[in-house]
C-alpha positions as CSV (number, residue, x, y, z in Angstrom):
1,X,25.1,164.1,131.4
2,X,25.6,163.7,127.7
3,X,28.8,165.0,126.0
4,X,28.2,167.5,123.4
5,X,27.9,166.9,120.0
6,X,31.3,167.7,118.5
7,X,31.2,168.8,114.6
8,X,33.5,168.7,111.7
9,X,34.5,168.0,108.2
10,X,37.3,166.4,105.9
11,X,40.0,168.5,103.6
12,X,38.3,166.6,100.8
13,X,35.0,165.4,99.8
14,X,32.4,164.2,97.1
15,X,30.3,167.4,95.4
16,X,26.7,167.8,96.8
17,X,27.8,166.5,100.8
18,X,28.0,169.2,102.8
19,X,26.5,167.9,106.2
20,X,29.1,168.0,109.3
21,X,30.5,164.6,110.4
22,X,29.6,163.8,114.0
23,X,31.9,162.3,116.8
24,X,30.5,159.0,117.5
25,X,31.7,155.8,119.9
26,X,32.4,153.0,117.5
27,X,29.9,150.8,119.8
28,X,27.1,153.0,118.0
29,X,27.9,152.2,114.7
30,X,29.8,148.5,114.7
31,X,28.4,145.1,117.2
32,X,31.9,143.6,118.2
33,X,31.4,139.8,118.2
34,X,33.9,137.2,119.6
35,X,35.3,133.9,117.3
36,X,34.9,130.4,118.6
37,X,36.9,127.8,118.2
38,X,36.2,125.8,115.2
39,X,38.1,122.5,115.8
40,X,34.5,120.2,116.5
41,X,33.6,121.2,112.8
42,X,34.2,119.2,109.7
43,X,35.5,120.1,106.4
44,X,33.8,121.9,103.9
45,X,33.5,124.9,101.7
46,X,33.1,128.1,104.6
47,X,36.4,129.9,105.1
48,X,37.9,129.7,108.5
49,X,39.8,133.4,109.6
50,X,42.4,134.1,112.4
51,X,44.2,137.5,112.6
52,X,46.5,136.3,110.1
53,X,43.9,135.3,107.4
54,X,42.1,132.6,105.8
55,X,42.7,129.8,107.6
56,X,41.0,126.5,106.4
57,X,37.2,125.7,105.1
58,X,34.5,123.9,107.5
59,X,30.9,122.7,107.3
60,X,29.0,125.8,109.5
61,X,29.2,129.2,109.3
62,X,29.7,131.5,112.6
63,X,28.1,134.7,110.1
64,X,26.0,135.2,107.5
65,X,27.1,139.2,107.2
66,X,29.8,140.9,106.1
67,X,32.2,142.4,108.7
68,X,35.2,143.4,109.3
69,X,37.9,141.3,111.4
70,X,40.4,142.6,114.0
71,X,42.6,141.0,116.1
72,X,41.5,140.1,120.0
73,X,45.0,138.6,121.0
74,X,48.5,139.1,119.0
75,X,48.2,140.8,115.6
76,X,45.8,143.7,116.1
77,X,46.5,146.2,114.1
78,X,45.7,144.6,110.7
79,X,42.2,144.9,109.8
80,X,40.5,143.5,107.0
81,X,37.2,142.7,105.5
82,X,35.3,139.3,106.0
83,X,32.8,138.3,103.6
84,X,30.1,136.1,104.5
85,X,29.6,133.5,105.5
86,X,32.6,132.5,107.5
87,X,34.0,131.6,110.5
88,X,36.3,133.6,113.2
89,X,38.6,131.8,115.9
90,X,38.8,133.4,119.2
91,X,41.7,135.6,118.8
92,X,39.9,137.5,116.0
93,X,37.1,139.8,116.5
94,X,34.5,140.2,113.7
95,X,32.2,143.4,113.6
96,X,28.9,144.0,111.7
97,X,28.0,147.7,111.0
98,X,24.6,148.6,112.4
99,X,22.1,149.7,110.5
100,X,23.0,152.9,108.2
101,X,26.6,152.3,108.4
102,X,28.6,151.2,105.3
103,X,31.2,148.1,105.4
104,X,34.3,149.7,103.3
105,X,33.7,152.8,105.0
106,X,34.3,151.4,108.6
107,X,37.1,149.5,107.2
108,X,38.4,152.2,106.7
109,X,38.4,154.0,109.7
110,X,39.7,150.8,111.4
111,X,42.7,151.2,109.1
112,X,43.0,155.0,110.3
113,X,43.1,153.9,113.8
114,X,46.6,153.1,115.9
115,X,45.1,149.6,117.3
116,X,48.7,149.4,118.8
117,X,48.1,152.1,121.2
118,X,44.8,151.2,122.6
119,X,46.4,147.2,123.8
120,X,45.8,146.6,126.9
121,X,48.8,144.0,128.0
122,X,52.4,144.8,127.8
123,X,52.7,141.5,127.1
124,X,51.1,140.0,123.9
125,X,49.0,142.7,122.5
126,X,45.2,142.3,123.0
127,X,41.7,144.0,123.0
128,X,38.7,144.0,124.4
129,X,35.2,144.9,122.9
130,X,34.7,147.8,125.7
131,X,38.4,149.2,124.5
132,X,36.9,148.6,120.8
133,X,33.4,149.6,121.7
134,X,34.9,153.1,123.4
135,X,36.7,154.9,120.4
136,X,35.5,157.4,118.9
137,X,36.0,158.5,115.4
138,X,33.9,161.1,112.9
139,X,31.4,159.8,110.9
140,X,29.2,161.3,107.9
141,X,26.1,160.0,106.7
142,X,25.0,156.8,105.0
143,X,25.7,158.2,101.9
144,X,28.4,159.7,102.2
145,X,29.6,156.8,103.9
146,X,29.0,154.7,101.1
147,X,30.7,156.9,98.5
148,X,33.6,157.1,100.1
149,X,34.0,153.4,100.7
150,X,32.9,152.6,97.6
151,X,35.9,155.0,96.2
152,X,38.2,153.3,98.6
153,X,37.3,150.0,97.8
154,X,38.1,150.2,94.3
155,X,41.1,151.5,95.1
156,X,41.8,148.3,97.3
157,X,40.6,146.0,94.6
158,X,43.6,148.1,92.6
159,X,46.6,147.0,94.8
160,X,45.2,143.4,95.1
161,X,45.2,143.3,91.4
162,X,48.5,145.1,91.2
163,X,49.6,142.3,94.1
164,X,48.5,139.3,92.0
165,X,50.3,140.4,89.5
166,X,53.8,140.6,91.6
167,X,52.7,137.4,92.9
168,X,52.3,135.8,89.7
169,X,55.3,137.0,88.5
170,X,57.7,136.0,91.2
171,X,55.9,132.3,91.3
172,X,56.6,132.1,87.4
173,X,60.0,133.2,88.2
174,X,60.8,130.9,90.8
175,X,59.3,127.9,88.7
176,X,61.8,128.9,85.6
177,X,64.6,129.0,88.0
178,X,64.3,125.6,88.8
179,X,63.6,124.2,85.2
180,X,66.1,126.1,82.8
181,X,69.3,125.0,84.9
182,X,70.4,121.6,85.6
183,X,69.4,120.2,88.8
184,X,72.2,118.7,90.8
185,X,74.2,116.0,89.0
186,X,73.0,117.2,85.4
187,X,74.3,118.4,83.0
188,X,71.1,119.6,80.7
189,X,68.3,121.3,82.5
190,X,64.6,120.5,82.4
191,X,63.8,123.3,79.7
192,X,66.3,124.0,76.6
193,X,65.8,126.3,74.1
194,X,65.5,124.1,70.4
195,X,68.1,126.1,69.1
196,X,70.6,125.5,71.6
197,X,72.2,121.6,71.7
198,X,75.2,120.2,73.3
199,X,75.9,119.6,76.8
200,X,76.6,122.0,79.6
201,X,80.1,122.6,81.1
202,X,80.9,122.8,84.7
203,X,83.1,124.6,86.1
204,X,84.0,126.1,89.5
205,X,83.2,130.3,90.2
206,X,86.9,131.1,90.4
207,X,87.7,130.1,87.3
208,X,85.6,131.9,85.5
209,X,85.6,134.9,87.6
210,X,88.0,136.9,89.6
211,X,86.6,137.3,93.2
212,X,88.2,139.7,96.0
213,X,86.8,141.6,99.5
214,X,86.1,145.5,99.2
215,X,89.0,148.2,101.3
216,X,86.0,150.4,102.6
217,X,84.2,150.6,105.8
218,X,80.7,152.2,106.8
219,X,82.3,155.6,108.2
220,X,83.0,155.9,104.6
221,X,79.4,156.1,103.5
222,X,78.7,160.2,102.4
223,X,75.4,160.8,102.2
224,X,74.9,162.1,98.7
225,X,77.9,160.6,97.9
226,X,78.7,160.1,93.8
227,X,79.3,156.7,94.1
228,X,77.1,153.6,94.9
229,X,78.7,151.9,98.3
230,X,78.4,148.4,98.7
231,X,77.9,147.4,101.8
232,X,76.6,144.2,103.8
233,X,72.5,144.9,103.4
234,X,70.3,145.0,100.5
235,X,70.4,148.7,101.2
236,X,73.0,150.6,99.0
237,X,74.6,153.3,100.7
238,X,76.7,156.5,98.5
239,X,80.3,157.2,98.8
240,X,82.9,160.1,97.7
241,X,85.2,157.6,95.6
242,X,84.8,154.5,93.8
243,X,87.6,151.2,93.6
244,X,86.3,149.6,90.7
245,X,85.1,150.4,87.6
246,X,83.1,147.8,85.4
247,X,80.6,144.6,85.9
248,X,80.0,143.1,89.0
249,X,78.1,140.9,91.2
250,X,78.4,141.7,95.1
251,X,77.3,139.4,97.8
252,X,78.1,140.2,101.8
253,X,80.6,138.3,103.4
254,X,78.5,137.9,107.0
255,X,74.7,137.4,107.5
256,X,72.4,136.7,104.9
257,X,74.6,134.8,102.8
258,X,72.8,133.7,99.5
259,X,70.1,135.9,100.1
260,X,71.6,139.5,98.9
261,X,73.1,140.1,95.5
262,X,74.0,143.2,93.5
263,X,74.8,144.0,90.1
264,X,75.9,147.1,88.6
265,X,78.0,147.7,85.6
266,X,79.6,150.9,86.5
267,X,81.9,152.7,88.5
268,X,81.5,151.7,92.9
269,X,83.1,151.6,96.5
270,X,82.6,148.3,98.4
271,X,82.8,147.5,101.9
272,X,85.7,145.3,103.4
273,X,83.2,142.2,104.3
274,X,81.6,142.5,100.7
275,X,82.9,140.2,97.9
276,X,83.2,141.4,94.6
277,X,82.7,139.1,91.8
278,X,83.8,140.4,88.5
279,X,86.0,140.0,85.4
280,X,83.6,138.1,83.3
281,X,85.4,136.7,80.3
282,X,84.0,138.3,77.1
283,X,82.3,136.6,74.6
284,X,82.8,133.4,76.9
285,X,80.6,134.0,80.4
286,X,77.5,136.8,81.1
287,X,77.6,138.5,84.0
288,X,73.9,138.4,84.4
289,X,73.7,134.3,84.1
290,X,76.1,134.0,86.9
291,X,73.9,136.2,88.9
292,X,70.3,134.2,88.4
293,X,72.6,130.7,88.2
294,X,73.6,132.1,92.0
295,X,70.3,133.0,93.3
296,X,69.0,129.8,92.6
297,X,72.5,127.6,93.6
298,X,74.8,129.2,96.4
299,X,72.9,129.4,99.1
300,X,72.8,125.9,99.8
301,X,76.4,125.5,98.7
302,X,77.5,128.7,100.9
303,X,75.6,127.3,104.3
304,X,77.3,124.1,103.7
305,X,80.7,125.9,104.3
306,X,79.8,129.0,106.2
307,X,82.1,129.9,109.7
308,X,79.3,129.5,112.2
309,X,79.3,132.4,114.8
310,X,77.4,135.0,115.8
311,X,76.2,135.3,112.0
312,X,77.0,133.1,109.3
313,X,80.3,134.0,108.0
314,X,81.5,133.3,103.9
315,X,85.4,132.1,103.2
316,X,86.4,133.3,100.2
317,X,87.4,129.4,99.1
318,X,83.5,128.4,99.2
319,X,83.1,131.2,96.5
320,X,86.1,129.6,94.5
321,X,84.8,125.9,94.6
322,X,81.3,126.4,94.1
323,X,80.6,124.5,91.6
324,X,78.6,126.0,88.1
325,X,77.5,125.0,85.1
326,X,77.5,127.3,81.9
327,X,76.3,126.7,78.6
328,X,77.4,128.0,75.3
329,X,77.8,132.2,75.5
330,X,74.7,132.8,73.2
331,X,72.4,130.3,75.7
332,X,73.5,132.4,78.4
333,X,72.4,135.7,77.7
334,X,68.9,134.2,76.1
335,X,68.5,132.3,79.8
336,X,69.7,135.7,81.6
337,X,67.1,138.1,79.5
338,X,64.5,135.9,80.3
339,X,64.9,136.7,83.7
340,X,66.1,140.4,83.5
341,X,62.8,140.4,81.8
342,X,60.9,139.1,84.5
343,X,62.3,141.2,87.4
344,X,62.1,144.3,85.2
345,X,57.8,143.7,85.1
346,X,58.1,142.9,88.4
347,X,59.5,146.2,89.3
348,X,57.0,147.9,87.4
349,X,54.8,146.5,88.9
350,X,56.0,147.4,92.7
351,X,56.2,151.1,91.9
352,X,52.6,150.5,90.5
353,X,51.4,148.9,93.6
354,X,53.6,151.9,95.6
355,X,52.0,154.4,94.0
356,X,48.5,153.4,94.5
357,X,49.5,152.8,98.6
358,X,50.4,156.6,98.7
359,X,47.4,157.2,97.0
360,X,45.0,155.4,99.3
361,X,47.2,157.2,102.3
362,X,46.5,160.0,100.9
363,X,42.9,159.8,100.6
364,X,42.9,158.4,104.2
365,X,44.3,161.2,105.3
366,X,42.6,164.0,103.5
367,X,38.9,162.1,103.4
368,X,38.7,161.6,106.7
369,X,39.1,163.9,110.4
């Protein structure tokens, strides 16, 4: 006997759509086809996908539609659209709308869908196409399909722009890290500015610096606290008082050593495995080029010396002795802005790319039952 028709409609929708959506299976509106394994093929210009992504390029296609790919075995809850021609390996699913049925549109119901829940081995997660083939979801018609995945798709194409963006930014970053400081055993970098001659100096970090451990602990972390509290995360907790007042950099002591740093010119409480870099000789050292002449240099320098236990642990003498090399004070802050520069737009850029996520959550919420 057939189920009954089940009716209903979104909190939002286009002006002139007014037809109720219908519960459906996803086997009437998708054909759930399996990947093959692709290693007989040769090279050549037809992109290869596993749940992860692109893959690699080969001579044949396995489609010559558009679909969209999810996950068989492993990553399944990550959806995304596959435009012909390609090829699928055997842990990734690819599924063609049928007929009256629009692309974006079931993309985005598979995005609205908690894959997670519908595995079937409490092992590695996997599905199966009568799992896939056996949810039901609401759909409108065609067209209303269409203008809402249309709507959604441009909204898509907005983060990946908003992405390449990030992407390009931290790539140009990373490249400028490696070029305007001396590589190891120089004593010029790569890239000068004209105006700037002479030879760098080295020098070791506690010279220049005055470096100590924090007198604070987590229990005291106040929520809503006045004070930033330093502790050994990237996340910066609040606290009631503050034990120093002025620039810093501020590293943890244990676990991700060269990975975390902090700067803040203000007034802070820091934790008791935290070390506090500070005391930056005016006129003579920036604050700001110790910090980028750190990200690109301790790390290696730090896991050379680190207490190996449970979590890599720092001594305060590996701080001391490492070893850095500073130019003149005015070819310090030009090196440092060019970077404060950078990871400013790049910020912008990720509350950008944030704000359009909660958008497209929104709309996913609100355009859909």
């Amino acid at each position: 006997m057939q189920d009954k028709v089940q009716k209903m409609s979104p909190e939002i929708r286009f002006k002139g759509y007014t037809d109720a959506w219908v519960l459906r299976k996803l086997g009437d509106i998708i054909n759930v086809n399996s990947g093959r394994d692709y290693k007989h093929l040769n090279k050549g210009d037809i992109p290869v996908y596993g749940t992860g992504g692109y893959m690699l390029s080969v001579d044949k296609f396995l489609s010559d539609k558009n679909a969209v790919g999810i996950g068989r075995k492993g990553t399944i809850n990550k959806p995304y659209v596959l435009y012909a021609p390609f090829w699928t390996v055997d842990t990734l699913f690819y599924t063609i709308p049928k007929t009256e049925n629009d692309l974006f549109f079931i993309s985005d119901i598979f995005q609205k869908i908690n894959w997670l829940s519908k595995a079937e081995s409490t092992g590695v997660p996997s599905l199966s196409k009568k799992t896939i083939n056996n949810i039901k979801v609401y759909v409108p018609t065609f067209k209303e399909q269409q203008a809402i995945g249309l709507l959604l798709k441009k909204i898509d194409d907005l983060i990946a722009l908003q992405q390449r963006k990030i992407d390009t930014l931290k790539l140009l970053k990373k490249a400028l890290l490696q070029q305007m400081f001396p590589e190891n055993g120089k004593d010029i970098p790569r890239v000068k500015f004209n105006r700037f001659s002479g030879k760098w100096e080295q020098r070791k970090l506690g010279e220049i610096t005055n470096i100590k451990t924090g007198a604070s602990d987590l229990q005291d972390a106040v929520e809503g606290g006045l004070y930033p509290f330093f502790v050994r995360s990237e996340n910066v907790k609040r606290s009631m008082r503050y034990i120093f007042d002025g620039e810093a950099i501020l590293i943890p002591g244990e676990g991700k050593i060269g990975e975390i740093y902090h700067y803040i010119n203000g007034k802070f409480d820091y934790h008791q495995r935290v070390y506090k870099i500070s005391d930056f000789k005016k006129e003579q050292i920036d604050g700001k080029y110790i910090l980028f002449y750190m990200k690109r240099n301790f790390k290696k320098h730090a896991l050379r010396s680190s207490v190996k236990a449970t979590v890599d642990s720092l001594r305060l003498p590996t701080l001391n002795n490492f070893p850095i090399i500073v130019p003149i004070y005015d070819e310090q802050k030009e090196i440092s802005s060019i970077f404060l520069n950078l990871e400013d737009n790049i910020l912008i850029f990720e509350m950008k790319l944030r704000s359009v996520h909660l958008v497209k959550k929104s709309l996913l919420q609100k355009m859909f039952i």
